[in-house]
N, C-alpha and C positions, 0 to 999 in steps of 0.2 A: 902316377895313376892316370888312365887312360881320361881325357874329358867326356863329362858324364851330364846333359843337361835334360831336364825332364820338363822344362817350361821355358821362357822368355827370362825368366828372372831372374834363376839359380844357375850358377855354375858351381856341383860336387865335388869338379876336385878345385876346388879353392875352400872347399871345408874341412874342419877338424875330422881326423877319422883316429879315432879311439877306438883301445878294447873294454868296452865298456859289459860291465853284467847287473843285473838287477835280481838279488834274489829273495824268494818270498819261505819264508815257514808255510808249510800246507796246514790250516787250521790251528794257527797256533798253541794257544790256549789249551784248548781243545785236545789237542795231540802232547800237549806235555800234561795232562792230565793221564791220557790211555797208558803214557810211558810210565808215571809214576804207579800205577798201576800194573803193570807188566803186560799189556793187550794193545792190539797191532792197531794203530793210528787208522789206518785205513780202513780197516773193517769192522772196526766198532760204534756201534751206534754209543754217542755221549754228549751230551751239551752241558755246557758250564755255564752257571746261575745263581745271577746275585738274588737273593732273599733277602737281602740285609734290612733290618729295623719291622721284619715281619712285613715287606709289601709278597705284592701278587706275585712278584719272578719277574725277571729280565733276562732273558738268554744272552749273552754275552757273547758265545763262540759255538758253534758243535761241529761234530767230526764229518766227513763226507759224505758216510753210512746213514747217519742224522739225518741232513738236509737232505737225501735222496728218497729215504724211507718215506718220511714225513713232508716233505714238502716244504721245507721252512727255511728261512734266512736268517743269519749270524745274530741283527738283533731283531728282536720280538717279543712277545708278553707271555708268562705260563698259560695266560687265558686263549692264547692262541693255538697252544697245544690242541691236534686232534684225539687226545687221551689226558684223563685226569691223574696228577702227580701221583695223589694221595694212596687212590684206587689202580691206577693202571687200567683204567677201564675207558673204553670210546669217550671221547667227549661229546654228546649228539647237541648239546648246546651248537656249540662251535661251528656244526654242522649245518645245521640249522641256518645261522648267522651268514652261512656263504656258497650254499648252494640250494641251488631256486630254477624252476627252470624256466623258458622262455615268457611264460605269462607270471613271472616272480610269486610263483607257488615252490612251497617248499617238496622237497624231493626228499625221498628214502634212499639212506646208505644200505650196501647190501650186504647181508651176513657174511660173502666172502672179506669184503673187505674190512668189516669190521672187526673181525677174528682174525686179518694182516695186522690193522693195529695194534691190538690187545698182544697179541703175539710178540711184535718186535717191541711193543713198549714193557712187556719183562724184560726184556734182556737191554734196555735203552741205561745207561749213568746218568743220572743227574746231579752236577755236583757241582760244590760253591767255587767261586774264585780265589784263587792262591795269591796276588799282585806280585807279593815277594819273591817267590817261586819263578814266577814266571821273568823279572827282570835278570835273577841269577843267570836264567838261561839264554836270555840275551845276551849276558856278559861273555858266555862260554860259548856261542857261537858268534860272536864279532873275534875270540880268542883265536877259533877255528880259522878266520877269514881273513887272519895275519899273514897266518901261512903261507898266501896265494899273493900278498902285497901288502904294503906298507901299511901304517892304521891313518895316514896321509892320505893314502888315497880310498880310505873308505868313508861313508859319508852315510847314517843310521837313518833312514827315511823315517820310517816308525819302529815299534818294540819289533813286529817280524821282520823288516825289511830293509833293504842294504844297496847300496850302490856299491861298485868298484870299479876301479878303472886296475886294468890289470897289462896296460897295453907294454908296459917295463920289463912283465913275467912271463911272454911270451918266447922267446927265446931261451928265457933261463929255466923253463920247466919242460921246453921241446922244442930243442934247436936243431933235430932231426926232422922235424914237420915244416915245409915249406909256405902250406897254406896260414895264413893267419888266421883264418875262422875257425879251421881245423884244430889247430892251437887252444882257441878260445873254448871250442867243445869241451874240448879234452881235459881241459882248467877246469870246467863247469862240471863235468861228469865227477871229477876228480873230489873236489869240492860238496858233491851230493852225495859221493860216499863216505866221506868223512863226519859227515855229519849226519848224518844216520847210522855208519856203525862208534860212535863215540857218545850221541844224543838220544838215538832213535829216532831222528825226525825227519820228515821229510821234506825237500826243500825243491822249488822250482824255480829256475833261471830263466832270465830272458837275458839276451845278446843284442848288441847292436854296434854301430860306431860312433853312437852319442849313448848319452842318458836318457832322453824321451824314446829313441828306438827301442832301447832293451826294456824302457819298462812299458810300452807298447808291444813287445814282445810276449812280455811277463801274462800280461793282462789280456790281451787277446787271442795268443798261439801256445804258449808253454801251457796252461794250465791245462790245456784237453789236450795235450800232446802224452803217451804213456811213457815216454820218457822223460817230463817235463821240462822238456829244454826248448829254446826257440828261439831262432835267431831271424833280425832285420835289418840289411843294412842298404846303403844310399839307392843303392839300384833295386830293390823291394819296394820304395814306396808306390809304387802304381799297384802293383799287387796286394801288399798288404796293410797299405796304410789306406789308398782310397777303395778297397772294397770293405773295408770295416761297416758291418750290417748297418748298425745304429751308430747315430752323432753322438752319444753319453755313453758311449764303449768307450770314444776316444777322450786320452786324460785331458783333462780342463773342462769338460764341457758337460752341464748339467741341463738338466730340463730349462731353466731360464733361458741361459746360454743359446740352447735348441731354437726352441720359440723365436728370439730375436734374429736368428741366424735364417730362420726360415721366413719371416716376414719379409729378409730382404732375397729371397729365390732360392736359400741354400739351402737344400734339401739331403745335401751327401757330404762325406768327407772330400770326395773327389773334388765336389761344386766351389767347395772350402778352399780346396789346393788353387783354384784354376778363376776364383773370384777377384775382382778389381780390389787390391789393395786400398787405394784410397777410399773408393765406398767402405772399405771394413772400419777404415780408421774415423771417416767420418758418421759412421753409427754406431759403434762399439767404443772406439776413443784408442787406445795403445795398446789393449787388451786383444781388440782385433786384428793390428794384425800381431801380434802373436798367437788367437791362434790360426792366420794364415801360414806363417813361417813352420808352423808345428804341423799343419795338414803337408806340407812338401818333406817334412820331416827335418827340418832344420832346427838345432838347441845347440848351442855355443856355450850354453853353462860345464865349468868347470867342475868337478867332484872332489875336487881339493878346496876351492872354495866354498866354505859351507854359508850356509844362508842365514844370517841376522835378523830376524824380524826387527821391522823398527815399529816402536812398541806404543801406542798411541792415548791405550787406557789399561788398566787393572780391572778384573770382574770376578764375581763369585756367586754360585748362588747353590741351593741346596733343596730339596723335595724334601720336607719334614715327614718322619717316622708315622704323623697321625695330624687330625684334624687341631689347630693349636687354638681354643677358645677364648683364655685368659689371653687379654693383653700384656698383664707383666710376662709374660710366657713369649709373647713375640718380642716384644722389647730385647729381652734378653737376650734370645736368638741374633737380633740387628745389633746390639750390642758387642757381640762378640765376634760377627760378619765386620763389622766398622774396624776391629780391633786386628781381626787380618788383614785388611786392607792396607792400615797404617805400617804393618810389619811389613809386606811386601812393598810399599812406597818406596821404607827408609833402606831395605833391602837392597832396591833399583837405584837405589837416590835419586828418585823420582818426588815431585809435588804435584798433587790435583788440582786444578783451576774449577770441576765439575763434579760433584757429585749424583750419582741416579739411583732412585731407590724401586726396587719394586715387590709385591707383598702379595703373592697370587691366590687370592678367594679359592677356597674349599667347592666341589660340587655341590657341597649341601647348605653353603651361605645365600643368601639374600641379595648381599651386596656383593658388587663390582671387585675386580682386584687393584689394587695401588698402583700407578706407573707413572713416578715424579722423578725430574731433573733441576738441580738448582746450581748457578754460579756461585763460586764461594774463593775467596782468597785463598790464594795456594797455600796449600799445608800437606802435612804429614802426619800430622800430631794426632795419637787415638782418642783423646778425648775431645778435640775438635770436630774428628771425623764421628764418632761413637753423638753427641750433641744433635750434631748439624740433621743423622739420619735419624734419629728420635723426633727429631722438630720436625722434617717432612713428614715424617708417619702421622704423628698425631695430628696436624693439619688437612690430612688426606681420611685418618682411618673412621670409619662409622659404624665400624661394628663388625661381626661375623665373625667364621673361621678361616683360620690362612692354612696354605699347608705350602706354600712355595716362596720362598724367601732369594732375595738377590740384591746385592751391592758392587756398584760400577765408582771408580774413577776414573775420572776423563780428564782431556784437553794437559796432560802432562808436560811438566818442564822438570830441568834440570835443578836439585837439590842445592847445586853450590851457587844457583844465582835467585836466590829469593829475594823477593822487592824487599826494602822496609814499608813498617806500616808509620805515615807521621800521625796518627790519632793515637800511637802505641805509648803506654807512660814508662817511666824505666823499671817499675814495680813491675807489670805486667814484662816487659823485657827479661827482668829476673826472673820471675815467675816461670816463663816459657821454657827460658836457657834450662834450669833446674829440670823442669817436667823431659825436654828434651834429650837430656843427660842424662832422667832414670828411666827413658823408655832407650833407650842406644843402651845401657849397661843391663837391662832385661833382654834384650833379646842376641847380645852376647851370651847370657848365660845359657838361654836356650839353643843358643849357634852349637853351643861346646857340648852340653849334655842332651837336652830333649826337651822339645816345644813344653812339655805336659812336668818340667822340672821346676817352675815357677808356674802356680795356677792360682786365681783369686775363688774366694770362696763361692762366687756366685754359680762355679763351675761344677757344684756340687747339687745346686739346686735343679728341683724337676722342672723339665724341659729344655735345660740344656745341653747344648751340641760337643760343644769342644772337646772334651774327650774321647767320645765315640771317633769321631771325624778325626783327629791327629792319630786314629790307629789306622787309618785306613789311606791305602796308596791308590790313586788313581779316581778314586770315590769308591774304593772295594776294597774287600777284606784282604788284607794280606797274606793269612795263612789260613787254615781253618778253624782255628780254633776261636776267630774274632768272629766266624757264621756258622750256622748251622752243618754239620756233618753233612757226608752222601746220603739220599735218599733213594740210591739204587736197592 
């Protein structure tokens, strides 16, 4: 490879050059929705929406047709719709809410356009979330995505999205093609037909000779490319990594990010490329210069290597169906938050050193909402954890409605080195071993059959969660039959 240097710093050819692809589901959700329906992905107006427990709507995903017609982003509230579900009719609320004109007087929408909305909001889907459905087709296109290379070197970003290093498959699918990139197209093209005519779905690539190029690729070039492919590699970054419009186009970098970056004169990706290392490390910490090394376009991460979180706390937390009044009604709720927790501990063989509780006030309460952290001898144990979070509540709570519930452990260690306690007697020692022994032999039974196989009766009583919530994957309903039907 010829020497290729774009700064003082980098020398390209002494980096890794992979065939690396990034590929995304166009509209996932969303698009395996049109398909079970038999209606073309792309030109159907549809978004997918959780209702569940009877709130206002969550939009979850909608198709390209959606976000264009209407103006709206993946997630949002039905009350954001500029048309009402029910009716199909304008929403002038909404209108109202968000357009004003220069002296923040409200402005009239115009008969044309409100007879565009009403118009395309008949013919608009609105329909619940499948969770199950939709991981099946996960499975069946990382199936598709063997084909092209090993399940080694594929590496599942999220439920749409995919890595591959495919730099092995180049020759064995076009040893006629001399270009490498050309190769790589042709993998990609190849790969977008197959999965569209066996899924129906559409998918868009990015290309690069790393992992952050092609999913810089993905994210900045393929997706408004009408072929949606796009490729970046070492000799592109001038071109396409530092004209990148906005700093939070580029991956890692968010509005915080932004702000700190521009305190210290960075104003561009470019500025990012071509700024003093050390200054980044000594105002960002390591983080910075990573992302210097990433505005030159430099990632050394491997796709075979998949990434570990190292796991620091457990958390949970839940937006209750309705305003919860009764305290035994919260209790209960925290009681059975406490009781997942401890499952997923002994799961991890993990112990808490820390528990946090927090219990978020209703709009229509008085009082404050809860948000307490206590030290507490490492455990695992549900009635220890189930105890310990009843005794911050009621020390904390003064009254009102909750409707937001949440349980953290923190400050985790490893299960197989537990302190002893010397104030522990051996009764209490028995005591524990026992309790220990029937919660490990419950949550085998649940491992084998179903969380919801072993349930205590309190799970029957009103206001509790647990059943509801072990049907649902992701915090959404699995299939339809767990939410309300289409309301197209």
């Amino acid at each position: 490879m010829e020497r290729l240097k774009l700064n003082q710093y980098f020398d390209y050819s002494l980096e890794p050059r992979r065939a690396i692809l990034f590929q995304d589901v166009k509209s996932n959700y969303a698009s395996i929705e049109c398909v079970q329906r038999n209606l073309n992905p792309l030109t159907t107006s549809l978004c997918v929406m959780s209702r569940a427990d009877h709130s206002k709507g969550l939009t979850l995903a909608s198709s390209p047709t959606f976000k264009k017609v209407f103006g709206m982003k993946n997630v949002s509230r039905a009350s954001d719709l500029p048309f009402l579900i029910e009716t199909r009719k304008f929403n002038y609320p909404q209108w109202y809410r968000t357009h004003t004109d220069i002296h923040g007087q409200r402005t009239e929408p115009t008969l044309q356009y409100v007879a565009f909305i009403e118009s395309w909001a008949k013919r608009t889907w609105i329909v619940p979330p499948q969770m199950q459905l939709y991981v099946d087709y996960k499975i069946e296109v990382t199936d598709i995505l063997t084909n092209y290379t090993s399940i080694d070197e594929i590496h599942s970003y999220s439920i749409d999205e995919s890595f591959l290093d495919i730099t092995e498959s180049l020759n064995f699918f076009y040893p006629e093609i001399k270009n490498r990139y050309e190769q790589m197209n042709r993998i990609a093209l190849d790969l977008q037909r197959e999965i569209r005519d066996k899924l129906g779905l559409y998918v868009t690539v990015g290309m690069g000779d790393n992992p952050l190029l092609a999913k810089l690729a993905m994210d900045n070039y393929a997706k408004h490319n009408d072929n949606m492919r796009a490729l970046i590699r070492y000799e592109d970054v001038p071109n396409k990594l530092w004209t990148i419009p906005k700093m939070t186009d580029f991956w890692g970098i968010g509005k915080r990010t932004e702000k700190r970056l521009n305190k210290l004169g960075i104003t561009s990706i470019k500025e990012l490329a071509n700024a003093d290392p050390l200054l980044l490390k000594q105002n960002l910490g390591t983080i910075g210069l990573q992302h210097f090394f990433h505005a030159n376009g430099i990632d050394e991460s491997n796709v075979r290597e998949k990434y570990i979180p190292k796991t620091t706390s457990f958390s949970n937390s839940q937006i209750l169906p309705r305003d919860y009044h009764k305290q035994r009604e919260i209790e209960l709720v925290i009681k059975e938050m406490a009781e997942n927790l401890a499952i997923r501990l002994r799961k991890g063989g993990k112990l808490a050193s820390n528990l946090s509780l927090y219990a978020g006030a209703a709009s229509t309460s008085e009082y404050s909402s809860i948000k307490v952290s206590r030290n507490i001898e490492a455990t695992q144990n549900t009635k220890e954890l189930q105890d310990l979070a009843i005794s911050l509540f009621r020390k904390k709570y003064l009254g009102g409605a909750i409707r937001q519930i949440g349980i953290s452990g923190n400050q985790l260690s490893d299960s197989s080195v537990k302190q002893l306690s010397l104030f522990e007697s051996v009764q209490e020692n028995q005591t524990n071993k026992k309790q220990e022994s029937l919660q490990k032999a419950i949550d085998e039974i649940r491992e084998t059959f179903d969380f919801l196989s072993i349930q205590k009766a309190s799970s029957l009583s009103e206001g509790s969660r647990v059943i509801y919530r072990n049907k649902l994957i992701g915090g959404h309903a699995a299939s339809q039959d767990k939410e309300e039907k289409d309301v197209s």
